[in-house]
C-alpha positions in Angstrom: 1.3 -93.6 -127.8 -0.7 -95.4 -125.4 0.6 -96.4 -121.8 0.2 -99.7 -120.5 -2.6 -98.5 -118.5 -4.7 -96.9 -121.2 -3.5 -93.4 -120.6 -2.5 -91.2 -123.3 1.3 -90.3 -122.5 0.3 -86.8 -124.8 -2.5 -85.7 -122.4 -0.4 -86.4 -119.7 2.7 -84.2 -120.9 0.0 -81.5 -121.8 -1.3 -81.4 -118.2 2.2 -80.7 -116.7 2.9 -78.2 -119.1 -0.5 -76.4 -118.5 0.4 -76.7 -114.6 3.7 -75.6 -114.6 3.0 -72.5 -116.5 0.3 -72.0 -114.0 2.8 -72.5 -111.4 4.7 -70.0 -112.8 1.9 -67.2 -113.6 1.0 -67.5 -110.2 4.4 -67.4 -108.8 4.8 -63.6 -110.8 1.6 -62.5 -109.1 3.1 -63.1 -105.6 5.6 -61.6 -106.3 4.5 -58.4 -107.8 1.8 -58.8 -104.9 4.8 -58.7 -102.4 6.3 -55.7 -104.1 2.9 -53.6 -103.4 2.6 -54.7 -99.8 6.4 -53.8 -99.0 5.9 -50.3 -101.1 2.3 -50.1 -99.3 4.3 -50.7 -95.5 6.9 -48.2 -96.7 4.3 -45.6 -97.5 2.6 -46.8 -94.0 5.1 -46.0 -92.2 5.7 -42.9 -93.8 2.4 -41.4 -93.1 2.7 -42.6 -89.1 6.3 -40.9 -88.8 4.3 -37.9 -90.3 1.0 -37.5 -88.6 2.1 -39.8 -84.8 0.7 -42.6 -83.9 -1.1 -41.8 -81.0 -0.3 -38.4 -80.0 -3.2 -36.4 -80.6 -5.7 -35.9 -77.7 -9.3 -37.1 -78.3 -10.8 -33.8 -78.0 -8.4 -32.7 -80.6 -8.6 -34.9 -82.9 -11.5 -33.7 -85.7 -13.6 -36.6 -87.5 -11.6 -36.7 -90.6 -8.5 -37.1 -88.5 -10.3 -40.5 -86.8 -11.5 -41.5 -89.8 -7.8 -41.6 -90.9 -6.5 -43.2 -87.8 -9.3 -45.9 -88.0 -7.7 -46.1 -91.7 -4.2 -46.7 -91.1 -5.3 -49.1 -88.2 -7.7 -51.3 -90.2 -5.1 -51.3 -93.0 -2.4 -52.2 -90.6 -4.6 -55.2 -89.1 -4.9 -56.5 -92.4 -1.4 -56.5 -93.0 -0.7 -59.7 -92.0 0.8 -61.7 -95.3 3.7 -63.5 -93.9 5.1 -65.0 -97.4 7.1 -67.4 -95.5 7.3 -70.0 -98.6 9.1 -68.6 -101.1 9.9 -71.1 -104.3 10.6 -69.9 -107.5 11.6 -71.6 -110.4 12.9 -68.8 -112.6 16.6 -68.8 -112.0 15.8 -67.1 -108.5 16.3 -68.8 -105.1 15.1 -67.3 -101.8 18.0 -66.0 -100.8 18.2 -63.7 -103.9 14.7 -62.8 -103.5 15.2 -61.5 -100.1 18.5 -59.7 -100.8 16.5 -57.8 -103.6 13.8 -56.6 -101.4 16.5 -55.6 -98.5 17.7 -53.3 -101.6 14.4 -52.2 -102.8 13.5 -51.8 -99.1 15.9 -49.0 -98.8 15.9 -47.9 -102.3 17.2 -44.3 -102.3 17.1 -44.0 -98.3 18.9 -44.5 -95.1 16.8 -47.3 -93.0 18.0 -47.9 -89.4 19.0 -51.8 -89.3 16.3 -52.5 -87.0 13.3 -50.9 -88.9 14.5 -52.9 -92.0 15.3 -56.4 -90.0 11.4 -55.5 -88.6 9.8 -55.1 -92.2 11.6 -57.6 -93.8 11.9 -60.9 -90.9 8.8 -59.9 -88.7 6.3 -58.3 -90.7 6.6 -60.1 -94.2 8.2 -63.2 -93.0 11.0 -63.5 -95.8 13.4 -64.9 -93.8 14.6 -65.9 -90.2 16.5 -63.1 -88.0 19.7 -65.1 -88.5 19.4 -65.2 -92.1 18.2 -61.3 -92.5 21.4 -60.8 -90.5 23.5 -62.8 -93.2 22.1 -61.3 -96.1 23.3 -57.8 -94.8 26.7 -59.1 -94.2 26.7 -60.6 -97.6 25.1 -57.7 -99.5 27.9 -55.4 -97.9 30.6 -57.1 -98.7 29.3 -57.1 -102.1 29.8 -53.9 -102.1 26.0 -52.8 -102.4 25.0 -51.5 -98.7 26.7 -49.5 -97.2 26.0 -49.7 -93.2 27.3 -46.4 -91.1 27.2 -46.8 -87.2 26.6 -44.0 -84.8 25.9 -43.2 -81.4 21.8 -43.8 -82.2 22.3 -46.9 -83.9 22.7 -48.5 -87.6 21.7 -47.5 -90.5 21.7 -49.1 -94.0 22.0 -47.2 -97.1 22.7 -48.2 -101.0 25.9 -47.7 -102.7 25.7 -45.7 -105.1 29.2 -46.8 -106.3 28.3 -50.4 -107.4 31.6 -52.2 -107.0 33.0 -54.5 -109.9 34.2 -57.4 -109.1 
């Protein structure tokens, strides 16, 4: 059927259907993308708990030990994906997004609650402090976090006891 303007209405569906499974191909690929780069931060900051930052003396510190540091420096320079615009049309709004990688975030570990606000708000940009903050709130009264308080601070942890509600 032809439009009044000589344009095949059939072309037309086609090209939306072609764009919006390209939306949505590329859509996956952020977010599997965002999944390494959390996992790659994790493992990050793994090695720098391990080896310190800073606190070898230069005349200690043998060439394969620099060549590391320079390493885990470049890498962390490069870090600087801020997925700030999160859409997806799958089913999946932002704020389950983000409450998903809070949970993957701590996985099987306890994270102090200011380690996890800093991967998830400041270095990839999911969400807003205020939000981050609400998600916890949220995910613990669902009965998923768990969050114990000491004289050193917060820390989150999963429950391993999902509640059913």
């Amino acid at each position: 059927m032809q439009l009044s303007l000589g344009i095949d209405e059939k072309a037309i569906k086609d090209g939306f259907r072609r764009a919006k499974e390209d939306i949505q191909t590329n859509t996956d690929k952020i977010i599997e993308l965002q999944q390494q780069i959390i996992s790659l931060q994790n493992q990050l900051h793994a090695i720098q708990e391990k080896v310190g930052r800073d606190n070898l003396p230069n005349s200690s510190v043998t060439p394969h030990q620099q060549d590391i540091k320079a390493t885990i420096k470049s890498v962390l320079d490069e870090m600087t994906v801020r997925p700030r615009n999160i859409s997806i049309s799958n089913g999946l709004n932002k704020k389950d997004i983000v409450k998903s990688k809070i949970l993957e975030t701590i996985s099987d570990q306890q994270e102090p609650l200011p380690r996890l606000k800093e991967i998830i708000v400041d270095e990839q940009g999911f969400c807003s402090k205020a939000s981050f903050y609400r998600y916890i709130e949220e995910l613990k009264q669902d009965g998923k976090i768990i969050m114990d308080s000491n004289t050193t601070g917060t820390t989150v942890r999963r429950n391993k006891i999902q509640v059913i509600g």
